[in-house]
C-alpha positions in Angstrom: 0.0 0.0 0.0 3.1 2.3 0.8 4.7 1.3 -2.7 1.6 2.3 -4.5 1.0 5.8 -2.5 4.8 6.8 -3.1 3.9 6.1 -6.8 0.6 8.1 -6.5 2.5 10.8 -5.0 5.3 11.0 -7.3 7.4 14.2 -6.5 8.3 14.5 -10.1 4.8 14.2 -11.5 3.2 16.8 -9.5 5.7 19.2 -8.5 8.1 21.5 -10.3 11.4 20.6 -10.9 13.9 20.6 -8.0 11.0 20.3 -5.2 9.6 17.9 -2.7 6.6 17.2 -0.6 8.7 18.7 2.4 8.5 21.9 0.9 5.1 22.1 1.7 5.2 21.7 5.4 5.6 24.6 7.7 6.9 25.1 11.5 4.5 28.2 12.2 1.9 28.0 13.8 0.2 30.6 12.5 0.5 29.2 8.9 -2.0 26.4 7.8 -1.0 24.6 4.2 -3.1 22.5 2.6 -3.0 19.1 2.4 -4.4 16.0 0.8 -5.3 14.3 4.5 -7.8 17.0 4.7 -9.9 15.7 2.0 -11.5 12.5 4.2 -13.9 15.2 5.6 -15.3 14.9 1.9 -17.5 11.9 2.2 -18.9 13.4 5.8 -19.7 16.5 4.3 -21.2 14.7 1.3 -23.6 12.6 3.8 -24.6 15.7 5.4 -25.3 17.4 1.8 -27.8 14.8 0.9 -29.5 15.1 4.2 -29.7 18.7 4.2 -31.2 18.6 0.8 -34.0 16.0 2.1 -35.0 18.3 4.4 -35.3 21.2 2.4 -37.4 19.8 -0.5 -39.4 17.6 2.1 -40.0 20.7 4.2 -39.4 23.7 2.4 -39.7 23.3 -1.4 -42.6 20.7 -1.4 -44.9 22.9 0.4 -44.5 26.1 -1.4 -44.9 23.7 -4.8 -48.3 22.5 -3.3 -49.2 25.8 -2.0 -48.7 26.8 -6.1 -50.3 23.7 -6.9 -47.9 22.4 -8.7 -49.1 18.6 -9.9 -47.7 16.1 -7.4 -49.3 13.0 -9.1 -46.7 10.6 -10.9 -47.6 10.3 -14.8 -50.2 7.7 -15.4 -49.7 4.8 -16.6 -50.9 3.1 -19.7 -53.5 0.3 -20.0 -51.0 -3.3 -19.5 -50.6 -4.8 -23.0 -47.8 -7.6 -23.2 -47.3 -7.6 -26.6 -46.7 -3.7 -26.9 -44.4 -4.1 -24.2 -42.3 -6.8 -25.6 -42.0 -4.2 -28.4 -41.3 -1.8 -26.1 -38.0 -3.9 -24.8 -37.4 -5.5 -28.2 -36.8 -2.0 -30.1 -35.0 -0.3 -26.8 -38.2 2.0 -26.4 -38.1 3.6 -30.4 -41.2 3.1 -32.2 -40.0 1.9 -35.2 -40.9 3.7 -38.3 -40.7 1.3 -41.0 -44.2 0.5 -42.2 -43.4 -3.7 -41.8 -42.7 -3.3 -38.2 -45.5 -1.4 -37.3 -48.2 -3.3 -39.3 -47.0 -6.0 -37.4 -47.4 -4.4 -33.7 -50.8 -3.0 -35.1 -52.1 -6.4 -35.9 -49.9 -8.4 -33.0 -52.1 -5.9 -30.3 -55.3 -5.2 -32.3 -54.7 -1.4 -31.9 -55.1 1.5 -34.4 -51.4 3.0 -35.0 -52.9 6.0 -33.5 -53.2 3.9 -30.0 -49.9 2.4 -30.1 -48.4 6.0 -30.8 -50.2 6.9 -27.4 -49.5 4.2 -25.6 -45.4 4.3 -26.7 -45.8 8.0 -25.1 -47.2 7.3 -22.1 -45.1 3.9 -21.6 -41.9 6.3 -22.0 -42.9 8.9 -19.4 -43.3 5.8 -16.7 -41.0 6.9 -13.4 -40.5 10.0 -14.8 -40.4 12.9 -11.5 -43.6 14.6 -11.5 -43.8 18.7 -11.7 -43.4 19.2 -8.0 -40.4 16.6 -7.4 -38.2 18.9 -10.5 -39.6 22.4 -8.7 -38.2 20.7 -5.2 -34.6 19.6 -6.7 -34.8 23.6 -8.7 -35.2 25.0 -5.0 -33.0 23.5 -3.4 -30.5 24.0 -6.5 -31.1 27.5 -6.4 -30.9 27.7 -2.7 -26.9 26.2 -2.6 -25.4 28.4 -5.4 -26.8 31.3 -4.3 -25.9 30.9 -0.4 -22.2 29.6 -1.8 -21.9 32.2 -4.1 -22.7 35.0 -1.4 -20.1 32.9 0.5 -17.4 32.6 -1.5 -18.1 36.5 -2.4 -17.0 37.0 1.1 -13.9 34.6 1.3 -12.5 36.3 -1.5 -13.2 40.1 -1.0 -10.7 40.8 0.8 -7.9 38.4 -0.9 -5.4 40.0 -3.3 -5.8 37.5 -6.1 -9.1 38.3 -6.3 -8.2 41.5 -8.7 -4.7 40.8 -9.5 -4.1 36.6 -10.7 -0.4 36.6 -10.2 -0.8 36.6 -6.4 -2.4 33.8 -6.4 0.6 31.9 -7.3 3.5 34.7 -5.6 4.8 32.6 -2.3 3.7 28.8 -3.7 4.0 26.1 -2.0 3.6 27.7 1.1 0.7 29.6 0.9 -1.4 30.1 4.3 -5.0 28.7 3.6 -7.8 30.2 6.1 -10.7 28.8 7.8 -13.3 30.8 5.6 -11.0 29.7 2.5 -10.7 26.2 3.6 -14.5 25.3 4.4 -15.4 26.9 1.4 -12.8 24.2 -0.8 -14.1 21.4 1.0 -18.2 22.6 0.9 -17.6 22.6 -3.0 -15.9 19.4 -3.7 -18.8 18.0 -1.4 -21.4 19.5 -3.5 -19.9 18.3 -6.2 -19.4 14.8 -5.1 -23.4 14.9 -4.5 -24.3 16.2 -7.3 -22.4 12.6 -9.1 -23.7 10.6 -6.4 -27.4 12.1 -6.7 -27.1 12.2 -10.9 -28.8 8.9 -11.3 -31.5 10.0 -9.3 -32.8 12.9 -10.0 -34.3 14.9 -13.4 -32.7 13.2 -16.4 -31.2 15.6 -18.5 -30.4 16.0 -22.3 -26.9 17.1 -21.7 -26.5 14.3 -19.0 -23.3 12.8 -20.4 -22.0 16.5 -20.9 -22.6 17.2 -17.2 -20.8 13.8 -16.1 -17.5 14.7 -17.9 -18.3 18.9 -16.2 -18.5 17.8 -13.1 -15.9 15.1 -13.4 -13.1 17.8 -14.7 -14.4 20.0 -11.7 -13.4 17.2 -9.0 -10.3 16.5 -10.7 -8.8 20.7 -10.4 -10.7 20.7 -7.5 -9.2 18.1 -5.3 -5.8 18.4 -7.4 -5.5 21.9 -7.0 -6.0 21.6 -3.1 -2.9 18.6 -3.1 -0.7 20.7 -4.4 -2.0 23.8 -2.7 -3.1 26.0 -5.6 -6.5 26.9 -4.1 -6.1 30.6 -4.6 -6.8 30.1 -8.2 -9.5 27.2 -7.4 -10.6 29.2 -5.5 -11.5 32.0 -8.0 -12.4 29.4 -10.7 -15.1 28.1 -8.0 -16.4 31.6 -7.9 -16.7 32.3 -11.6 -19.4 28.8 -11.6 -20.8 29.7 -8.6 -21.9 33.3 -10.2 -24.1 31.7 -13.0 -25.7 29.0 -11.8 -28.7 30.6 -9.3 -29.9 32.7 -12.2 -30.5 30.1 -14.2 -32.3 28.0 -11.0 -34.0 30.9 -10.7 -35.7 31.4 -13.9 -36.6 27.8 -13.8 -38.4 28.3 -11.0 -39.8 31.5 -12.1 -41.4 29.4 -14.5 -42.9 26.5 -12.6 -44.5 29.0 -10.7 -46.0 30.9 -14.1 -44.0 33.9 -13.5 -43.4 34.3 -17.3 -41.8 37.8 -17.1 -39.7 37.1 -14.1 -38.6 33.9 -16.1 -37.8 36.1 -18.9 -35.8 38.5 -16.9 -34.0 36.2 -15.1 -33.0 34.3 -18.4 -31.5 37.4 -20.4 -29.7 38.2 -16.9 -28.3 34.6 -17.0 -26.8 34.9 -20.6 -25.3 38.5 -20.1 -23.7 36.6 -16.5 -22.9 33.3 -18.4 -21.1 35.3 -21.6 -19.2 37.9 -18.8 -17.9 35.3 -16.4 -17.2 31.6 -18.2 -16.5 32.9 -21.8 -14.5 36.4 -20.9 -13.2 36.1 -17.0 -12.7 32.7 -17.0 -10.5 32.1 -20.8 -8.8 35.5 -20.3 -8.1 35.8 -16.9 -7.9 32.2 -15.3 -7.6 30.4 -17.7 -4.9 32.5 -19.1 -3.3 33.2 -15.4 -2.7 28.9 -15.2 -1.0 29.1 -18.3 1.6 31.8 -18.5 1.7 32.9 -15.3 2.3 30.1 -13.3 4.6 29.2 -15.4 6.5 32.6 -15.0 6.6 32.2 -10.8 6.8 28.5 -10.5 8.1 27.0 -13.4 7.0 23.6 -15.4 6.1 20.6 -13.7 4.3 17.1 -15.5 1.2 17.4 -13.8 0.1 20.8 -15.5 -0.3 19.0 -18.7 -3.1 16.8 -16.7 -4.5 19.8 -15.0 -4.5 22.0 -18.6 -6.3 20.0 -20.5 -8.9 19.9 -17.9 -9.6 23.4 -18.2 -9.9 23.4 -21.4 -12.9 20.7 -21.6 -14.4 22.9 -19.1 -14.2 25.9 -21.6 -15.3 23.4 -24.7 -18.5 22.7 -22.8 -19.0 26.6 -22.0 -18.6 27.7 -25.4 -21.0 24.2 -26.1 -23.7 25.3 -23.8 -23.1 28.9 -24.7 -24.2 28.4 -27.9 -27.4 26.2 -27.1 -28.4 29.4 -24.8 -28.1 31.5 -27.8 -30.2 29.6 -30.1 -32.5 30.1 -27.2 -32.3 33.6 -26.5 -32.6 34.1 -30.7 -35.8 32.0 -30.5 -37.3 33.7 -27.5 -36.4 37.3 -28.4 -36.8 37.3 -32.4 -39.4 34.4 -32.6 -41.4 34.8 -29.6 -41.2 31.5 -28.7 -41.8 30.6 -24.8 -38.8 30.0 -23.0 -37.4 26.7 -21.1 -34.7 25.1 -19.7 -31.9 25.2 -22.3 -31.1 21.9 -20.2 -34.2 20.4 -20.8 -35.5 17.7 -18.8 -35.6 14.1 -20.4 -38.8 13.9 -22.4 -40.7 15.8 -19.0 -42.6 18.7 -21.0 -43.9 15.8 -23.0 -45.9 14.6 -19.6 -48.5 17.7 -19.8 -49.0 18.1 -23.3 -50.1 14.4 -23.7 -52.5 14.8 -20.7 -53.7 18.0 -22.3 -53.6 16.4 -25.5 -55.9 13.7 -24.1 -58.7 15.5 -23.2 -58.7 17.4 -26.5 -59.3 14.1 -28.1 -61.2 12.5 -25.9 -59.0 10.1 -23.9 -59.2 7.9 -21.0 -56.5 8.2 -18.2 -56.0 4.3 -18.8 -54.7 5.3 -22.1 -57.8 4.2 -23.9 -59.2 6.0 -26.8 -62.9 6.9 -26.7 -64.7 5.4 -29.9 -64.9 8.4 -32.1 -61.0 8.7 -31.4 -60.0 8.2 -35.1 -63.1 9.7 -37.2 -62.5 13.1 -35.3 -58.7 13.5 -35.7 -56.3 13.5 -38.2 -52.8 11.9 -37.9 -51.2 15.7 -38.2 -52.7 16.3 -34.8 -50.2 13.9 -33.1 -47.0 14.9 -36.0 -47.4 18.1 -34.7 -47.7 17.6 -31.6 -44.8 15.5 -31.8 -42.7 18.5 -33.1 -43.3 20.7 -30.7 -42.3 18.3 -28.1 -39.0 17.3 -30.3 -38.3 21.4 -30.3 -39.1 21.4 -26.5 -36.7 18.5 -25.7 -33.5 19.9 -28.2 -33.8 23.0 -26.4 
């Protein structure tokens, strides 16, 4: 076990050239240093994370959500049909499209097209969170970046490499690291560890994958960055992501709760702080500061060309995401359109409109259609419908 952490730790992988681990220890007092020991209160803090966040959507979020009458009930289910769910499994939950396939599932179940369209739907939308359990998981997701924000705000004030980027590498290795500055490193890479751990649970997202690889690269400069005691510039990095994120919570939540122009406001105040913080600050000063000037002050070492890269998938998947926000904003602003979560919730908006599409035509919650079903409605009903749901779910 000792072999493989003096292999972990290599000297000569993580450190510049000419210095050891013993560099970063320290006789005074008065000086605390980072170190990677610190990080076992991650999994504690992690625990209490989760718990803290089942309180607050058990007794905070889910009554305001009821008090708004936000729907609680979990999508219905459709009518049980084995053969249209051995379908279901047998074609990984895709209709298919080809004309052989479904003439055979049409005359397999005895159902019009029309039905098994309807049925698909609803059979897709089973287990999906209901409109009060995403408005609960927005709350509480608007309630941490804000408070952490307004935190790290105050850690920082007051630091030098706040304004000025080359003081946050001036006197490396041995760099004092305060309480404020410390709990707020450690309350981060906790959050973030939740936020993988809680992933599978919560609201399925389009850009899942995306955020997987976002918050993996965040863990990795986080908890490298604190190991070799760089946290001043984590430390700003942390607050450039933290400044974003509550504005977009916001608007989402804004819009559960049919404040359209709030939700509007809050959206255009999102972009402006997305564009000014992760694709200005964060390339040109941060970004930028890693690069040359850390170089300048404390020279190469192996581990930068981990820790690089890292930074710049993190600024790939800004520019990514930046660009999905302006197609939304274009939409919104020059087409009117209503707008949504540019991270839009796995196949979720498609829960209401099929209820509200049900009573239009006339159909049972079992998932049954009345009699009259097909005499009263054309197949473009549902292709349009279907359109408008595609648009809702790329956005």
């Amino acid at each position: 076990m000792e072999e493989l952490s003096n292999w972990f730790w290599n000297a000569d992988f993580w450190l510049p050239v000419n210095m050891t681990w013993s560099d970063f220890e320290s006789n005074d007092p008065n000086m605390r240093l980072a170190t990677a020991s610190d990080l076992r209160i991650i999994p504690f803090l992690t625990v209490l994370i989760i718990m803290v966040r089942a309180i607050v959507e058990t007794c905070i979020a889910a009554p305001i959500g009821r008090m708004y009458a936000l729907k609680d009930n979990a999508n219905s289910i459709p009518a049980p049909n084995s053969i249209l769910e051995l379908a279901y499994k047998k074609y990984r939950k895709i209709l298919p499209h080809d004309s052989a396939s479904l003439e055979k599932i049409t005359n397999d179940s005895g159902l019009t097209q029309r039905q098994i369209e309807r049925w698909w739907r609803k059979r897709k939308l089973v287990g999906k969170p209901s409109e009060l359990s995403r408005f609960c998981e927005t709350l509480w997701r608007l309630m941490f970046y804000f408070g952490i924000f307004l935190y790290g705000l105050y850690t920082l004030w007051d630091k030098s490499w706040f304004t000025n980027t080359r003081d946050a590498w001036i006197g490396w290795p041995r760099q004092h690291v305060s309480d404020d500055l410390w709990w707020y490193y450690m309350v981060e890479i906790s959050f973030y560890v939740s936020l993988v751990v809680s992933s599978f649970r919560d609201v399925k997202r389009s850009d899942f994958w995306e955020m997987m690889i976002h918050h993996a690269a965040t863990l990795v400069l986080l908890c490298g960055s604190f190991c070799i005691t760089s946290i001043r510039i984590g430390s700003l990095i942390m607050l450039i992501h933290d400044s974003g994120d509550y504005w977009l919570e916001a608007a989402k939540l804004a819009r559960y709760l049919k404040y359209q122009k709030t939700c509007d406001f809050l959206f255009l105040m999102f972009t402006v702080v997305w564009f000014v913080t992760r694709i200005c600050l964060l390339p040109y000063r941060i970004t930028w500061s890693c690069h040359y000037e850390s170089w300048e002050i404390m020279g190469a070492y192996r581990s930068w060309y981990m820790f690089m890269p890292m930074m710049y998938t993190l600024q790939v998947l800004h520019i990514i995401w930046f660009g999905i926000i302006l197609r939304m904003l274009f939409a919104y602003v020059i087409k009117g359109d209503q707008a949504k979560d540019i991270r839009s919730d796995d196949e979720q908006s498609d829960a209401d409109e099929v209820n509200d599409w049900d009573k239009k035509n006339g159909i049972s919650a079992d998932g049954n259609a009345n009699i009259d079903f097909q005499t009263e409605h054309t197949s473009s009903d549902y292709s349009e419908l279907t359109h408008r749901n595609v648009a809702a779910g790329k956005s």
